[in-house]
C-alpha positions in Angstrom: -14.4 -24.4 -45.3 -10.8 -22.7 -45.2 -12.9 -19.2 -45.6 -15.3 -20.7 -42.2 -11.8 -21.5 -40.3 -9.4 -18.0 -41.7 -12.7 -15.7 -40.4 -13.0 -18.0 -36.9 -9.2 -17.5 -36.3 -9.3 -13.6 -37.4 -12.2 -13.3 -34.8 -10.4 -15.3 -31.7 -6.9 -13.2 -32.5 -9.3 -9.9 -32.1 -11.0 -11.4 -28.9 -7.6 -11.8 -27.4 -5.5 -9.5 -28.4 -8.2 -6.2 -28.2 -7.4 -5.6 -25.1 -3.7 -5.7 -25.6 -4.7 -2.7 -27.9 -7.2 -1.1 -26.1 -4.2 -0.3 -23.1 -1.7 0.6 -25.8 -4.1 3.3 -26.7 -4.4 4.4 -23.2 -1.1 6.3 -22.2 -2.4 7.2 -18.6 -2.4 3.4 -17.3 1.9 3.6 -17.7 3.3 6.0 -15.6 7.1 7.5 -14.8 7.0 7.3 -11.5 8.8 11.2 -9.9 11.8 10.7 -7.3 9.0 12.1 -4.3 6.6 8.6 -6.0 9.4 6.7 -5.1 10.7 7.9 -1.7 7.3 7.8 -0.6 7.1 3.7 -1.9 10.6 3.6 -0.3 8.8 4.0 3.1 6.2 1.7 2.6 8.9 -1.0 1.5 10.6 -0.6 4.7 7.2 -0.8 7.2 6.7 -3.9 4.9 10.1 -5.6 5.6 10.5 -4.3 9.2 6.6 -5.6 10.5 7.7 -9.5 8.6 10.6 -9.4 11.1 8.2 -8.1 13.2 9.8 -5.1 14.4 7.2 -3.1 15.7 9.5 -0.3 16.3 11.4 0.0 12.8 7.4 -0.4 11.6 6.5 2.6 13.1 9.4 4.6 12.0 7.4 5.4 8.8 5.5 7.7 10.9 6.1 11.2 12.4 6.8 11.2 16.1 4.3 14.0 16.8 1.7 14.4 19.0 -0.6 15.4 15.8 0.1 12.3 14.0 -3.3 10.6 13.6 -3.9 6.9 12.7 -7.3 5.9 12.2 -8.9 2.3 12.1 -11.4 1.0 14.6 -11.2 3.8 16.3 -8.9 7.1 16.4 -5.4 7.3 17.9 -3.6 10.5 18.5 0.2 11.0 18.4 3.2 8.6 17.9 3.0 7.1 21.0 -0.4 6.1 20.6 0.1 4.9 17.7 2.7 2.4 18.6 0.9 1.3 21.7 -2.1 0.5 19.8 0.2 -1.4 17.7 1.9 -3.2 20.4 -2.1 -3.7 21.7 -3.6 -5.2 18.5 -0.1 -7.2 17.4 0.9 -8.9 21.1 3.3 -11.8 19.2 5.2 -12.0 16.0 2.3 -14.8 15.3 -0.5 -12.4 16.1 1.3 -9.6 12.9 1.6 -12.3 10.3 3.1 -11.6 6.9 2.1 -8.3 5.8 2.0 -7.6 2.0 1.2 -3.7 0.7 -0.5 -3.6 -3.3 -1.9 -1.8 -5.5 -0.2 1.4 -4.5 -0.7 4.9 -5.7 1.1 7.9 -4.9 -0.5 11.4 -5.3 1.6 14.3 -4.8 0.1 17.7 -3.8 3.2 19.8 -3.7 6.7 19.2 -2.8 6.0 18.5 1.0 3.0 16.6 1.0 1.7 13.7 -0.6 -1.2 10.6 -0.4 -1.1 7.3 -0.9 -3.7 4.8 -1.0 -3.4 1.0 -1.8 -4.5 -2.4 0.1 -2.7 -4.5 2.3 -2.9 -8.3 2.8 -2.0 -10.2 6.6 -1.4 -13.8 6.0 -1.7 -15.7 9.6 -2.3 -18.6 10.8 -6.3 -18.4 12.0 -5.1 -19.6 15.8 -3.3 -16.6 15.4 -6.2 -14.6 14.2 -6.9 -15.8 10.7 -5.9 -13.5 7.3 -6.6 -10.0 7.3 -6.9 -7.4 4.2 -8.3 -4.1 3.5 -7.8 -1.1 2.4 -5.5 2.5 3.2 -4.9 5.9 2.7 -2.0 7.9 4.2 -0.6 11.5 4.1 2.7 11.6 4.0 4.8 14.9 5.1 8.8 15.4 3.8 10.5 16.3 7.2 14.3 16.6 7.6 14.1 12.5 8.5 12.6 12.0 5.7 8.8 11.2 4.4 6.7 10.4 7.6 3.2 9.5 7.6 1.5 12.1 9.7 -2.5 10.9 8.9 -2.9 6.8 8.9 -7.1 5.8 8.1 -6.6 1.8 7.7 -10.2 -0.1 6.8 
């Protein structure tokens, strides 16, 4: 019987702790985030804190104020001002934007200037208000002299 119990406790401590060493034997799942990573998250923290005191303005100081700025979603809107009227359109109260939470994020550079992101974002509201709202993002991100600015927005 203690042989039966020492071999059912050796196979329960491999169950559970395999996977603890299957992802120390993986080096790519921990990552140093680089300084462009984090100025790029930097930007995404701020949308996040201005849209919760919903500040549609500060929100949309993430993006480039050009007319080639594109965000697509439901359908395609051209330039900054579009972009912030569609806003203002689709979010009419601070009850209509909710809570917005980003996750999941992932920054790819492709050379100093440019970069992508993708991740999810979560809308917690009331359903009066238009019920919770999630899905999914990717976003080109250019470094201009204000800093990095979304120039391409495609929101699912």
């Amino acid at each position: 019987m203690p042989l039966r119990s020492s071999l059912r406790l050796t196979a329960v401590l491999f169950v559970l702790l395999a996977p603890l060493t299957l992802t120390a034997q993986n080096p790519d799942r921990l990552h140093t985030a680089s300084r462009q990573e984090l100025d790029v998250i930097k930007v995404l923290l701020a949308q996040e804190a201005a849209w919760n005191r919903g500040d549609l303005p500060a929100f949309a100081n993430g993006y480039k104020d050009s007319p080639d700025t594109l965000f697509i979603t439901h359908q395609i809107s051209r330039g900054y001002a579009g972009l912030l009227d569609q806003y203002k359109r689709d979010y009419p109260t601070r009850a209509a934007m909710g809570t917005l939470s980003f996750s999941e994020l992932e920054v790819h550079p492709l050379d100093e200037n440019y970069a992508v992101c993708i991740g999810k974002y979560h809308l917690e509201r009331g359903k009066k208000d238009g019920g919770n709202a999630g899905g999914i993002f990717s976003l080109i991100f250019e470094k201009t002299t204000d800093g990095w600015k979304i120039i391409i927005d495609h929101t699912t």
